[in-house]
C-alpha positions in Angstrom: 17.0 -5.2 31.5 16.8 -8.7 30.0 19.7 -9.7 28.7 22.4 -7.6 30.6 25.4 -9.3 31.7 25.8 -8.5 35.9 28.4 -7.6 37.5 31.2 -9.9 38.7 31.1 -10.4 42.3 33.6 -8.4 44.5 36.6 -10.0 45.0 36.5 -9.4 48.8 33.4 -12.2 49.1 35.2 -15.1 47.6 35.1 -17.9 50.4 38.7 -18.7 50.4 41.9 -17.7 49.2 44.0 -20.2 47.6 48.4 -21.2 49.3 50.9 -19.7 47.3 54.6 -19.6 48.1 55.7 -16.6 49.8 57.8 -15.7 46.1 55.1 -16.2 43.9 52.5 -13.9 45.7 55.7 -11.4 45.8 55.6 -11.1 42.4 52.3 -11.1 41.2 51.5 -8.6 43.7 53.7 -6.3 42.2 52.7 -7.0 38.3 48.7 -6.3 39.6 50.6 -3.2 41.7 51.7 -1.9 38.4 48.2 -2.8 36.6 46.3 -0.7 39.1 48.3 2.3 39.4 48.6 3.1 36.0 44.7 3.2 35.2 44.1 4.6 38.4 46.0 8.2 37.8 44.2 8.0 34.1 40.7 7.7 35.7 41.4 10.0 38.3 42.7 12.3 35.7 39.2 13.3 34.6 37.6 13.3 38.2 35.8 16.2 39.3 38.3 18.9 38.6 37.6 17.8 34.9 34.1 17.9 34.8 34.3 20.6 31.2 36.8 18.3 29.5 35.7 15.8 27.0 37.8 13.1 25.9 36.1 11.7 23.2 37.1 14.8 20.5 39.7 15.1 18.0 42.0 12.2 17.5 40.4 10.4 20.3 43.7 9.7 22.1 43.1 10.7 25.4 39.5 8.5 25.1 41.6 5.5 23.8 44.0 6.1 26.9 40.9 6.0 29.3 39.2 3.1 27.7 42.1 0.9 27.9 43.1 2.4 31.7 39.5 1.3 32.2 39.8 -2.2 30.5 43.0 -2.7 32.3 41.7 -2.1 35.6 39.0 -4.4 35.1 41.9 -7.2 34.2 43.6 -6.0 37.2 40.5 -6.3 39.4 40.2 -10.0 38.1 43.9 -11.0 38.7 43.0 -10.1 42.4 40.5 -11.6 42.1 42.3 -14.9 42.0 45.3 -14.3 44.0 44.3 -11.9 47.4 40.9 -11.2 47.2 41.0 -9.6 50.6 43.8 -7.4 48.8 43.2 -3.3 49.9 44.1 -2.5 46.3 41.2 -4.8 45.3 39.2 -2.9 47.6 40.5 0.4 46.1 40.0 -1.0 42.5 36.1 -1.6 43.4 35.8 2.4 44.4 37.4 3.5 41.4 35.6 1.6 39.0 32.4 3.3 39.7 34.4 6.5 38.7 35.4 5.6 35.9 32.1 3.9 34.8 30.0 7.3 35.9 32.7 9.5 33.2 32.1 7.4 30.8 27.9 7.1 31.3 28.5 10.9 31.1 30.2 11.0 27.7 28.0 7.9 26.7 24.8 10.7 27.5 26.3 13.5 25.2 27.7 11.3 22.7 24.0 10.4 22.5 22.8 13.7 22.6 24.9 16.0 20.8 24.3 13.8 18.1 20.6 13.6 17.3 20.8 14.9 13.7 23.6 13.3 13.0 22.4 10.0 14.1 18.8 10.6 13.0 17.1 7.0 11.7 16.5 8.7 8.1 20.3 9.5 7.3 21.2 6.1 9.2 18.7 4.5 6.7 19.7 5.8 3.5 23.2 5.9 3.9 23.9 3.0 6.1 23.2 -0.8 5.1 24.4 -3.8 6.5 27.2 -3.9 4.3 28.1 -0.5 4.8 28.6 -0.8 8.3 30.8 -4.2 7.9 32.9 -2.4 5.6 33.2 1.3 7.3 32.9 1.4 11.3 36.0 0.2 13.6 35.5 -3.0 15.1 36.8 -1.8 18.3 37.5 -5.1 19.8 40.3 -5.7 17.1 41.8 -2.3 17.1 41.8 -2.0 20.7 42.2 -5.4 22.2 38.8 -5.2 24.6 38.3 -8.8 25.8 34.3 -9.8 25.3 33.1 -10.5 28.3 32.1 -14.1 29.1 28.7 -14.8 27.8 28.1 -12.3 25.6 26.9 -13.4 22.0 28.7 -11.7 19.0 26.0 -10.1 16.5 24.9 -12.2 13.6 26.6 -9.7 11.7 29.2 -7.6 13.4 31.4 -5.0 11.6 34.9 -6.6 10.8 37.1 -3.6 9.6 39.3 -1.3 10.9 38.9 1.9 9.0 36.9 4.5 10.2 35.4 7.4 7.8 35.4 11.4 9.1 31.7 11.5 8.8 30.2 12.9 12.1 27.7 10.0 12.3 30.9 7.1 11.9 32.7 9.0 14.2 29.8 9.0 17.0 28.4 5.7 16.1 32.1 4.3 16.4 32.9 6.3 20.1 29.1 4.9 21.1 30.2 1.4 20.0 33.4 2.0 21.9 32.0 3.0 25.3 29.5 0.3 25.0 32.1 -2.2 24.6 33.9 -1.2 27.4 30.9 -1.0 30.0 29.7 -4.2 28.8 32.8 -5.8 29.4 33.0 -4.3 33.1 29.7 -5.2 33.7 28.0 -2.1 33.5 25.6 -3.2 31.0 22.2 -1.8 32.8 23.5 1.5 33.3 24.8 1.8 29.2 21.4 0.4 28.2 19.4 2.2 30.4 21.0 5.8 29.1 20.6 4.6 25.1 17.6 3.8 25.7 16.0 6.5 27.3 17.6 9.1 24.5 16.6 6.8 21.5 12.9 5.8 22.4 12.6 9.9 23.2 14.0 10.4 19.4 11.4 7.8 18.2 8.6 9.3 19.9 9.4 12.5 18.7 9.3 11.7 14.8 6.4 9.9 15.3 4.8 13.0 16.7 6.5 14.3 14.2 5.0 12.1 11.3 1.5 13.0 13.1 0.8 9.3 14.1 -1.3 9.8 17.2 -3.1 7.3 19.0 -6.4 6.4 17.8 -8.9 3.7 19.4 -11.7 2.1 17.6 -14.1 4.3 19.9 -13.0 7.3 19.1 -12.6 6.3 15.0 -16.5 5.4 15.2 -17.3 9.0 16.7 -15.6 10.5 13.8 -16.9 12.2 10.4 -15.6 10.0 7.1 -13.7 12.9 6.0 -11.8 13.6 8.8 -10.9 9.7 9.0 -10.0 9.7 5.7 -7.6 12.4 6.2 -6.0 10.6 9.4 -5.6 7.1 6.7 -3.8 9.6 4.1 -1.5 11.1 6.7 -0.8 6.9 8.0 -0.4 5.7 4.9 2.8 8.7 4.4 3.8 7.9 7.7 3.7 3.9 8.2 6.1 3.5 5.2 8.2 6.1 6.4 8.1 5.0 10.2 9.4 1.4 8.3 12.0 1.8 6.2 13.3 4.9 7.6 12.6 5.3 11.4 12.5 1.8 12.7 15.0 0.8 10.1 17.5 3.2 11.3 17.2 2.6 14.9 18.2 -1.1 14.5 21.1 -0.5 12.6 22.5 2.4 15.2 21.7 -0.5 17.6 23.7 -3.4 16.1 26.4 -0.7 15.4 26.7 0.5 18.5 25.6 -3.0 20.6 27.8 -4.6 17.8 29.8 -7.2 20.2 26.5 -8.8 21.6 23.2 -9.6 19.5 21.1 -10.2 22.4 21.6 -6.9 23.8 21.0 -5.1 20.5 17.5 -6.5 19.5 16.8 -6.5 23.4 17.5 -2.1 23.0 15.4 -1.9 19.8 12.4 -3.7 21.3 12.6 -1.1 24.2 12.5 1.6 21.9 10.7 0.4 19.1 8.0 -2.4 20.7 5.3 -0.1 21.7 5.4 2.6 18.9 5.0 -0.1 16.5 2.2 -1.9 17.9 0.9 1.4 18.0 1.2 2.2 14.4 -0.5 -0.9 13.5 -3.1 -0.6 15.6 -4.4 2.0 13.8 -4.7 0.4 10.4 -6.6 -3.0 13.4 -9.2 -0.6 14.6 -9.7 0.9 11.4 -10.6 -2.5 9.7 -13.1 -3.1 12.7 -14.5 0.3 12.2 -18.2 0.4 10.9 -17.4 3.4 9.7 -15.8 1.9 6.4 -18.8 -1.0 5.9 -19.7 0.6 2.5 -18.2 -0.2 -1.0 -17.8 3.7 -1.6 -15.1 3.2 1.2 -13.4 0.0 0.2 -10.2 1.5 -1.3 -9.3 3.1 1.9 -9.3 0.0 3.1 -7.3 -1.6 0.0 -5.1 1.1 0.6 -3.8 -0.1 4.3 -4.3 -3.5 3.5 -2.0 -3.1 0.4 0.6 -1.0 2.0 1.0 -3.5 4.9 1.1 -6.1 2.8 4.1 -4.5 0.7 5.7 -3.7 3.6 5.6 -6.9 5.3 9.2 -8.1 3.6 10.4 -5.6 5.5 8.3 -5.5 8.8 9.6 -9.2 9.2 13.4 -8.6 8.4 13.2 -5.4 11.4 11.2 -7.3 14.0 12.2 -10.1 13.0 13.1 -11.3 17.3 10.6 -12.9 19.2 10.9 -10.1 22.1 9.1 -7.7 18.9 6.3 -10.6 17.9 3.6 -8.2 19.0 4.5 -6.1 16.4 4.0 -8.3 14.0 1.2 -10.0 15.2 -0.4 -6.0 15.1 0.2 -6.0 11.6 -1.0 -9.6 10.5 -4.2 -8.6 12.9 -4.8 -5.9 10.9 -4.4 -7.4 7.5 -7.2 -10.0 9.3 -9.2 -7.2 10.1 -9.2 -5.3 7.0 -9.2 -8.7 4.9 -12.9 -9.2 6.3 -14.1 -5.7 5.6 -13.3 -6.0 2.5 -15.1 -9.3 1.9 -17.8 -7.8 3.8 -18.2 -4.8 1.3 -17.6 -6.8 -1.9 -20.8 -9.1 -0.5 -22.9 -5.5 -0.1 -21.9 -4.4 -3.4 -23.6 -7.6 -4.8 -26.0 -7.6 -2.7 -27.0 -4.0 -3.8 -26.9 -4.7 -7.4 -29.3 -7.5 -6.6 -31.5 -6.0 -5.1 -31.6 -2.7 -6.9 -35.2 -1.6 -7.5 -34.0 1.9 -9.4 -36.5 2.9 -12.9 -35.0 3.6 -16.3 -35.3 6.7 -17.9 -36.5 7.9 -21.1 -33.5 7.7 -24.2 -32.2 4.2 -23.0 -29.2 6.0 -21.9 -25.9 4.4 -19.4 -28.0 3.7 -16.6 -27.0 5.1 -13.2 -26.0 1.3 -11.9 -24.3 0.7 -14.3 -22.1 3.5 -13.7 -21.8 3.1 -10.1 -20.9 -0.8 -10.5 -18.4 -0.3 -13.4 -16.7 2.6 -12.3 -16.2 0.7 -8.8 -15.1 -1.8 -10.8 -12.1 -0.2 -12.5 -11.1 1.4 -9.4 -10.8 -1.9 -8.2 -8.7 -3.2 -11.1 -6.2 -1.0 -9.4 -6.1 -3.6 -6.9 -5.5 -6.5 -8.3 -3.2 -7.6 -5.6 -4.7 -6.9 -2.4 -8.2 -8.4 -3.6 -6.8 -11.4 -4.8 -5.2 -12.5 -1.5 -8.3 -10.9 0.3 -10.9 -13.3 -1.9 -8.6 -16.3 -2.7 -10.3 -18.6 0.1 -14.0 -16.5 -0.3 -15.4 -18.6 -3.6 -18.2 -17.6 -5.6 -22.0 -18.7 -4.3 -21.6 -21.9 -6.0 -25.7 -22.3 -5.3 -26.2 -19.1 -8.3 -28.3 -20.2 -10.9 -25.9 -18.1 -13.2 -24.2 -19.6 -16.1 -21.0 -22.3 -15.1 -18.5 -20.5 -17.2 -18.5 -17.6 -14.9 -17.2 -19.8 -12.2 -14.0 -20.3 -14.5 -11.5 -18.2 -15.4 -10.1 -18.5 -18.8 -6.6 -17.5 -17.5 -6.8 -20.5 -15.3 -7.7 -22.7 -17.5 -4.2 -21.6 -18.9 -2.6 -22.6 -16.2 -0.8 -18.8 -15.5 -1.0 -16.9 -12.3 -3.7 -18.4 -10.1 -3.9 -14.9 -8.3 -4.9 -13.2 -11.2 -8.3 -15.8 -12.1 -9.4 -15.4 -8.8 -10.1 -11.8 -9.3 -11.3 -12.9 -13.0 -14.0 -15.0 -11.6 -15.1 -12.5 -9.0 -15.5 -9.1 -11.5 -17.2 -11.8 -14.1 -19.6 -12.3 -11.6 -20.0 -8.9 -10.6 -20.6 -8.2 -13.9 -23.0 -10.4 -14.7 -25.2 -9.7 -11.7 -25.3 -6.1 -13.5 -26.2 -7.5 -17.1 -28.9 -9.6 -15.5 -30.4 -6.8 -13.6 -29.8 -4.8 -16.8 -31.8 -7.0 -18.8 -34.6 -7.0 -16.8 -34.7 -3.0 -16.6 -34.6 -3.3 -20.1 -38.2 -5.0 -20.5 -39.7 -2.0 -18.8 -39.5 0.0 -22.1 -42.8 -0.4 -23.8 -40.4 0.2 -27.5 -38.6 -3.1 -28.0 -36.1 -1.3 -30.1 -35.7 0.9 -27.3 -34.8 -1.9 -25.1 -32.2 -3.2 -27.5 -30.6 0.4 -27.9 -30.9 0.4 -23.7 -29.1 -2.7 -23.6 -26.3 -1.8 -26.3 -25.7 1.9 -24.8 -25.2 -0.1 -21.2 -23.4 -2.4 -22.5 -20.6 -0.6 -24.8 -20.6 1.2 -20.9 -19.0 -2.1 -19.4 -16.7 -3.1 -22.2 -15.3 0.7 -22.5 -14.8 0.9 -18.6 -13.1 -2.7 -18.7 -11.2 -2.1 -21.9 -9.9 1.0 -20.3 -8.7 -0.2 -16.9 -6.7 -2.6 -15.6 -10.2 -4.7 -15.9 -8.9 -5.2 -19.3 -5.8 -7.1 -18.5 -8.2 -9.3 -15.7 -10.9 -10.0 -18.0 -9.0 -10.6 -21.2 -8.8 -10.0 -24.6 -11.7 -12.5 -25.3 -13.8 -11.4 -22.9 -13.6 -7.7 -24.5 -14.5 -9.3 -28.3 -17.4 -11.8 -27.1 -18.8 -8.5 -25.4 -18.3 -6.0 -28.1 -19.9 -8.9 -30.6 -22.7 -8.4 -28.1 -22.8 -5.1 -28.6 -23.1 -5.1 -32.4 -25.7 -7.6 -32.4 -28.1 -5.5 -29.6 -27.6 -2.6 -32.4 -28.3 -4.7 -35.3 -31.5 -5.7 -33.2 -32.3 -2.2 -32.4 -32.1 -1.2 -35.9 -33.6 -4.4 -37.2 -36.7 -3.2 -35.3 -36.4 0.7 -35.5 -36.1 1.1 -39.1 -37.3 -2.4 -41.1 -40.5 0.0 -41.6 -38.9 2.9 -43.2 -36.6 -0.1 -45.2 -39.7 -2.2 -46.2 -41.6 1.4 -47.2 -39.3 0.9 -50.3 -39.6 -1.6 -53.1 -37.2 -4.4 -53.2 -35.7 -3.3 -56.7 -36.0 0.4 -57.0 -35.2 0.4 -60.5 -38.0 -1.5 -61.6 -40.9 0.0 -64.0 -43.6 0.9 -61.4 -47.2 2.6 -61.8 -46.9 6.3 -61.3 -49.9 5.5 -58.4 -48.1 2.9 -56.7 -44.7 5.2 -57.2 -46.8 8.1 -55.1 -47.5 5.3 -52.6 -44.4 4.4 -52.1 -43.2 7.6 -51.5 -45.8 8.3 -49.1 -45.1 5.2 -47.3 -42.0 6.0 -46.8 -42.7 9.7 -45.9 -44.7 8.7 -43.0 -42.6 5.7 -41.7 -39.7 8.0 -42.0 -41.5 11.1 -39.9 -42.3 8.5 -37.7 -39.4 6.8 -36.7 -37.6 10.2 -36.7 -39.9 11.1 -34.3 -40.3 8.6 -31.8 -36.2 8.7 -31.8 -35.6 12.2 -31.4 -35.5 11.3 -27.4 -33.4 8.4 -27.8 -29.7 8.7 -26.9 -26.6 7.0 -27.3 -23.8 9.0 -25.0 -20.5 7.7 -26.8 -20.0 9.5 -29.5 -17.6 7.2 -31.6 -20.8 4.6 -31.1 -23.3 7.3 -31.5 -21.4 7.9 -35.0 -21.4 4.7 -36.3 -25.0 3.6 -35.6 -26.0 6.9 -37.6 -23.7 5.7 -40.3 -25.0 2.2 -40.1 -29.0 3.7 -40.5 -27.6 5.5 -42.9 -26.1 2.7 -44.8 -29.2 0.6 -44.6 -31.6 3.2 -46.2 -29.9 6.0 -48.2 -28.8 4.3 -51.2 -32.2 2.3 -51.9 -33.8 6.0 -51.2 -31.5 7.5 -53.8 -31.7 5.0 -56.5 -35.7 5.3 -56.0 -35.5 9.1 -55.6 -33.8 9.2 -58.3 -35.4 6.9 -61.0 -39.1 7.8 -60.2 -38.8 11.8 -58.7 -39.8 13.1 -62.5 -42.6 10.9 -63.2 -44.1 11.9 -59.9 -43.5 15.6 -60.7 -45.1 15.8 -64.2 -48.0 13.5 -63.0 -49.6 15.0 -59.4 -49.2 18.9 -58.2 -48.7 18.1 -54.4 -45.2 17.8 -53.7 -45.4 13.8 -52.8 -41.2 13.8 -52.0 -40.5 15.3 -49.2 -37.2 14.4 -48.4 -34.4 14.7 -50.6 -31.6 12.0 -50.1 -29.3 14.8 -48.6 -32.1 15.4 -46.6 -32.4 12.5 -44.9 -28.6 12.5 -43.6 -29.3 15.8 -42.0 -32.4 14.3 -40.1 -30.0 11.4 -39.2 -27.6 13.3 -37.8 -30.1 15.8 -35.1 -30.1 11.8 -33.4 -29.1 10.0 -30.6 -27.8 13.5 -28.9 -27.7 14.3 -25.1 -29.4 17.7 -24.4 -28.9 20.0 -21.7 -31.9 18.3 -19.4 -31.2 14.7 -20.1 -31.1 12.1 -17.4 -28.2 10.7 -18.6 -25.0 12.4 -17.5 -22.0 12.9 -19.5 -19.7 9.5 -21.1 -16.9 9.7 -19.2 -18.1 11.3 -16.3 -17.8 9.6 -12.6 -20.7 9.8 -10.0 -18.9 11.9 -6.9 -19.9 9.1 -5.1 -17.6 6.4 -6.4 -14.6 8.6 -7.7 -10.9 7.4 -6.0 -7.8 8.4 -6.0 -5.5 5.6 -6.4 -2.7 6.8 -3.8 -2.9 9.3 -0.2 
């Protein structure tokens, strides 16, 4: 075990023994008489006829008694040491230590064992910090007067007071600390390490079973259906942040507490125990990030999901294995933020390469087009991210070679100078955005109705602002961003009603009040018949899925030709009466707001799907 102390040579293989008057060596070897024969009838005490007793119950005493019999003896042993070393009591001294050091491995063992739930890492974790521990467990080298043994490094922090609280853990954590002290000291520390550790890493392994973290290679993750992956990231994702803060975290601190008088043999017990799962743990989010499996944008939140919770972790991964015997743990976890980092990048670069290259028709209505729906509603699931995809794309700049517009390539929160982070992600879902608008625009040319493009173009792009205004897209694009794109909205309507109804408007004379010819009245009116019947007609397909937009165009048509209809209506509808017999108005203006409002409505067979619907193939839920 790296960093055990050894044992001190036996006395009887010194090379020489130094002169000493014949009084001296009188004395002393009746002081070192005394020192042996009192810990010897302790330790022999609990020999084999003793074997049921335990000493470390109750008030402790006789464990204090054998501790310090045990302590003595090695003090004894060292006197010897320097006075006879050819002494027979020496030589007895050597065969008892072993004794004593087998009792207390035993008690050590049970101590460990009897006390699995009450040292389990979760209690340890919540109800033990740092500071806790300084201010709760006995320093047993104070209370008890246990010399450190030469060499040994004191933890960086060790527990300082005296008073001890009832609570079972305290109690075992402070008899643990106690024994551990003591073996150290003797030079025993193999043995005490080698028994700690062979309980603990057992716990470990066992909540990790537990936690249903089981080894998973990149082979095997390739082989497997997305679903069942997806499952196995869900039940990681519960478990890494647990296996942190909780399990790993509470196995240090029972280490420093109970290897509290030597730093070095603390962290060298947790790496034992802890090392390998770890690695482990991380090397599932690793082989997950190299998985092709993933190498779709559908699957990129999966991905954002380990990257993010490693990343939030990480304060915490570094504080726990934080020595350099546990780097491979954390040089798992920064491979797998590498890993994951570059799937990610990878998928953002399909997602515009598929909007690019997206060959898809439009359907009849100018509806939300299927991409847009797909791109924006990735989109917002991303703005869940904000985080994660910043530090993922912060060195992966835009194609600088586009031949899209400059000002996408700047964010205005930049230019603001305020989080740097946060314009990153700006630029990138500006660009996204306007690879979809461009491709949009061109889709919308494919209508053979240019007032049908427009209304295309306005349905798709209300889409976009709704779904950013909505999301956290809203606090990455920006206030301004959302008005310059509504304004765009309104003017693509005011151009699809500029072009859909100026015929029915221009039916009408300029000033319906005016003294006309009764023949040029029943013209009018005719005129306006037909281009009404018409446009009615040719719009009855079109559709506009929000409702609150769907509401205000038909208010705004409204607007534009029911009260020059009415004032016409209503000046010239008796003179055309007395003066023909075939009814020449049609439409009353009540009439006409009834015709107005069968428009721009989804039926059951359109191609469009509902507003705020989400394709099954992009939905996400934000946490496992």
């Amino acid at each position: 075990m790296k960093g055990a102390s050894s044992r001190e040579p036996s006395p009887s293989h010194h090379p020489s023994t130094p002169h000493r008057s014949p009084n001296h060596h009188t004395l002393s070897e009746m002081v070192l008489k005394d020192d042996i024969e009192f810990p010897e009838s302790v330790i022999r005490s609990w020999g084999s006829d003793a074997e049921t007793r335990r000493m470390f119950v109750g008030d402790r005493e006789d464990a204090r008694r054998f501790l310090n019999a045990v302590s003595d003896l090695q003090r004894a042993m060292r006197e010897y040491y320097k006075h006879d070393s050819s002494s027979e009591k020496l030589m007895g001294a050597q065969r008892l230590m072993p004794i004593a050091i087998k009792r207390l491995e035993k008690e050590f063992f049970l101590i460990l064992s009897e006390n699995r739930k009450n040292l389990d890492s979760d209690s340890l974790s919540i109800r033990y910090s740092r500071a806790y521990l300084r201010s709760n467990v006995t320093d047993y080298l104070e209370d008890e007067g246990c010399e450190e043994e030469p060499g040994i490094t004191p933890p960086r922090t060790p527990p300082r007071v005296r008073s001890l609280s009832t609570d079972a853990a305290d109690v075992a954590m402070a008899d643990l600390r106690n024994i551990a002290v003591c073996m150290i000291n003797c030079g025993y520390t193999k043995e005490c390490v080698k028994i700690y550790i062979s309980v603990r890493k057992s716990i470990v392994d066992e909540a990790l079973h537990y936690l249903e973290v089981g080894k998973l290679n990149h082979s095997k993750m390739q082989k497997m259906e997305w679903n069942a992956l997806e499952e196995k990231i869900k039940t990681w994702l519960r478990a890494v942040k647990t296996a942190v803060r909780t399990l790993f975290q509470g196995e240090k601190i029972l280490c420093e507490t109970v290897f509290a008088s030597s730093e070095k043999i603390a962290e060298s017990c947790f790496a034992e125990i802890c090392r390998d799962a770890a690695v482990s743990l991380f090397s599932f989010a690793t082989n997950f990030g190299k998985s092709k499996k993933i190498l779709s944008p559908e699957k990129m939140f999966r991905a954002l999901d380990v990257y993010e919770t490693i990343s939030n972790l990480w304060p915490e991964i570094e504080a726990i294995f934080w020595h350099d015997l546990l780097s491979s743990v954390k040089a798992e976890a920064a491979a797998a933020l590498v890993r994951l980092s570059e799937a990610v990048r990878i998928m953002l670069t399909q997602l515009e390469t598929a909007i690019q290259k997206d060959s898809s028709i439009t359907f009849p209505g100018g509806g939300v087009h299927p991409l847009t729906r797909h791109v924006m509603n990735f989109l917002s699931s991303l703005g869940d991210y904000t985080g994660p995809v910043s530090d993922i794309i912060s060195d992966c700049p835009v194609n600088p070679h586009s031949p899209l517009p400059e000002s996408y390539f700047s964010s205005p929160i930049a230019a603001q100078g305020e989080d740097s982070s946060a314009a990153v992600i700006t630029i990138r879902v500006g660009w996204l955005i306007l690879l979809l608008l461009c491709k949009l625009d061109g889709k919308a040319v494919t209508y053979n109705d240019v007032a049908l493009s427009y209304l295309f173009l306005a349905n798709n792009l209300n889409y976009v602002v709704s779904k950013v205004q909505k999301s956290n897209l809203g606090l990455v694009m920006g206030a301004d961003w959302i008005g310059e794109h509504r304004a765009k909205v309104n003017r693509f309507l005011s151009k699809y009603e500029r072009m859909g109804w100026t015929k029915v408007i221009s039916s009408l004379p300029q000033d319906p009040t005016a003294q006309i010819p009764p023949q040029q009245i029943k013209n009018y009116f005719k005129q306006f018949n037909l281009s009404f019947v018409e446009a009615y007609r040719k719009q009855a397909s079109w559709v506009i899925p929000d409702p609150e937009l769907r509401d205000r165009v038909k208010l705004s048509i409204a607007t534009l030709i029911g009260p020059s209809y009415r004032v016409f209506y209503e000046r010239h509808r008796i003179n055309i009466l007395e003066s023909w017999e075939d009814p020449i108005v049609r439409y009353a203006p009540e009439d006409l707001g009834n015709y107005l409002s069968d428009l721009f409505l989804q039926t059951s067979g359109s191609s469009t799907t509902s507003y705020s619907s989400r394709p099954k193939s992009v939905s996400h839920s934000r946490r496992p």
